[in-house]
N, C-alpha and C positions, 0 to 999 in steps of 0.2 A: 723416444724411438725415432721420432721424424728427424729431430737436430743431429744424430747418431748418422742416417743412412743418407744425411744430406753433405756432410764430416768426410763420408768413404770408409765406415764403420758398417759393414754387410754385414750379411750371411755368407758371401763368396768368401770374405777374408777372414770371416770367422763363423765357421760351419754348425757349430752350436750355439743358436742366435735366439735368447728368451725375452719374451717382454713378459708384464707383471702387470695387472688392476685388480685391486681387490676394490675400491670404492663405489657405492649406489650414488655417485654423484655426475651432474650434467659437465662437467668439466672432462671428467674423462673421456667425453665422445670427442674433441678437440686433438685427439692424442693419437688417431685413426682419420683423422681428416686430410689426406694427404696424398697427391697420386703416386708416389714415389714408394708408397708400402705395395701399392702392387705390381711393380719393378720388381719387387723384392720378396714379393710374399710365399714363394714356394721354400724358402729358407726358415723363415719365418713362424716359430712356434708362439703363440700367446697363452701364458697362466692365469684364467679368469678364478676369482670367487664366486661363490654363491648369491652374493650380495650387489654382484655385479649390474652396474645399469641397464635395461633392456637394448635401450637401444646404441648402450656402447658394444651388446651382443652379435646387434646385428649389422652395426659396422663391421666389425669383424668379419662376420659371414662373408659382409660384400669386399672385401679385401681377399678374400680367400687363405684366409688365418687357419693353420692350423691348433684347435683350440684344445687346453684339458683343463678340466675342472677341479675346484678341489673345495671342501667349508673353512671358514676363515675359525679359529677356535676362539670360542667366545665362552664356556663356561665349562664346566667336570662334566662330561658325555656319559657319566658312571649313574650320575645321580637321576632321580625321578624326573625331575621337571626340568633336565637341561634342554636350551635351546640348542643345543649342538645336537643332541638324541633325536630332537623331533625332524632338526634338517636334515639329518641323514637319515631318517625315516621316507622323509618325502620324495630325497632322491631314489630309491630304490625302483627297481624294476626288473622283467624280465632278461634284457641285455646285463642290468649292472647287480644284481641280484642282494650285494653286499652294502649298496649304497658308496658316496663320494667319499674319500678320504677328508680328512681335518687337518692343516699343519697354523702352527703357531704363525703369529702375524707381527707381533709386537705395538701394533696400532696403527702402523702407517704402511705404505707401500716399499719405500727403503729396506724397513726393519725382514717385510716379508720376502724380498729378493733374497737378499743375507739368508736367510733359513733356508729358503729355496736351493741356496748354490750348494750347502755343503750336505743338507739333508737328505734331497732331492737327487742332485746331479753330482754328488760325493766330492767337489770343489775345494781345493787347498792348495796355495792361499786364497783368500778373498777381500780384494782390492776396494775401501771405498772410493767413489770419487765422487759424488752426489751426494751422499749422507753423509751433512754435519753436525744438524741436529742445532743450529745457533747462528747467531748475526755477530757479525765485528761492532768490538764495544762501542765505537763511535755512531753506528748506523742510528738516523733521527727513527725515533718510533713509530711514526705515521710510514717509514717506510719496511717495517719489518711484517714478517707473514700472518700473524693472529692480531696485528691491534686493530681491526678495522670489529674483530669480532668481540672483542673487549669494549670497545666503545660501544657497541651495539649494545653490552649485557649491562652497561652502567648510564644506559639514555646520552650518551657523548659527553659526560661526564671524565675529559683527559685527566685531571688530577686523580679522580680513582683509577680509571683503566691503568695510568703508568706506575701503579704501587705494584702489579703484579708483573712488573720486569725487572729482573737483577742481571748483575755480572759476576760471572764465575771465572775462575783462571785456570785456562789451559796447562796444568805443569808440562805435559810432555814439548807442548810448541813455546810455552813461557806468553800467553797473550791472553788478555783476558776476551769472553765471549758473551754476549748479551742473549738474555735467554728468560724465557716466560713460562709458566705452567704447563701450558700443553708440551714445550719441548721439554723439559723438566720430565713430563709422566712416559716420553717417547725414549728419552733419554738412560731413565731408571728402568725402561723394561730392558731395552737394548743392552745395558751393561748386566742385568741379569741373565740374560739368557745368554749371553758371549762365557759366563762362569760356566754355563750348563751343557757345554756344547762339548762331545768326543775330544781327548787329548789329541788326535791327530790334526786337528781345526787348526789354523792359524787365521785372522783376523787382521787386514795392515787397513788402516788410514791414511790417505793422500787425498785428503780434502786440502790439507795446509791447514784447517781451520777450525772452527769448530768445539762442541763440548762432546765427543767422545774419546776418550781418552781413559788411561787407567788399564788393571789387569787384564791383560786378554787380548789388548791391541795395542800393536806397535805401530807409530806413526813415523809414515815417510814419505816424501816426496814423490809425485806420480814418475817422473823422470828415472831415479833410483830404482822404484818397481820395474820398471820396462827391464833395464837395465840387469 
């Protein structure tokens, strides 16, 4: 958001202006740290999770964010013991009487924008430019997103940690993309639920890059989409 409203990407120039956190982590308070969101903040709608950090909450507040809530879905809300049944048990109250809505997340905050745009705010087409879900086959692995957590889980053991990185090839761009487990399980939800979405959806790619690709999204040039 901050790199967005520092660009000339508003609220003024674009009057339906959402931001997105679903993560309980300390990074996302870095993401509100900025005086420039309250220039901007009467524009300015925020989509927290449940899971949400407290105190990326109450940046928020202090930003003067206008916030909605929603549960990130995490298992069958049908069944006895789901944790999705209990969270929206706990939301409940007199004002909200039904408790918080659930929508799909896909794991990541990308995947959960994308649900967001055409679920939510009935959105068609839906433009990536951020989510590509992979690194350029060349990228040294100490600088790609997950190996620092890979080495963690194998004691800095690099010849184990780099067995759980491949390259896959982009057909639609023709390039291959280097890509680990976690983007792998990011990847495979994202292309499932891109099958599971209303035939009115359309889905384009303008990353350039990347491993999403395949039924359901066409890839183009951010230039082309404007256009």
């Amino acid at each position: 958001m901050i790199p967005a409203l520092k660009a000339g990407i508003t609220p003024k120039k674009f009057p339906k202006f959402y931001v997105l956190t679903i993560e309980p982590k300390d990074v996302t308070m870095k993401y509100y740290e900025d005086k420039i969101i309250q220039k901007h903040n009467k524009g300015i709608s925020v989509v927290l999770s449940t899971c949400t950090r407290h105190e990326t909450v109450e940046l928020c507040k202090k930003n003067g964010l206008k916030i909605f809530w929603f549960h990130p879905l995490i298992d069958d809300f049908r069944k006895l013991g789901s944790i999705n049944k209990t969270m929206n048990m706990m939301s409940k109250s007199e004002k909200n009487p039904r408790g918080l809505s659930g929508m799909q997340t896909g794991g990541n905050v990308g995947s959960s924008a994308w649900v967001f745009s055409w679920a939510i705010l009935g959105c068609s087409p839906i433009t990536l430019i951020g989510l590509d879900l992979g690194h350029p086959a060349d990228t040294p692995l100490e600088n790609t997103r997950h190996y620092p957590e890979y080495l963690r889980i194998f004691k800095n053991n690099k010849s184990q940690a780099s067995k759980y990185f491949k390259k896959i090839t982009n057909t639609d761009l023709k390039v291959k993309v280097l890509s680990d487990p976690i983007f792998d399980f990011y990847r495979e939800a994202f292309l499932d639920l891109v099958t599971r979405t209303p035939k009115w959806t359309r889905t384009i790619n303008a990353t350039e890059g990347g491993s999403l690709f395949g039924k359901g999204i066409k890839s183009l040039k951010l230039k082309d989409v404007l256009k």
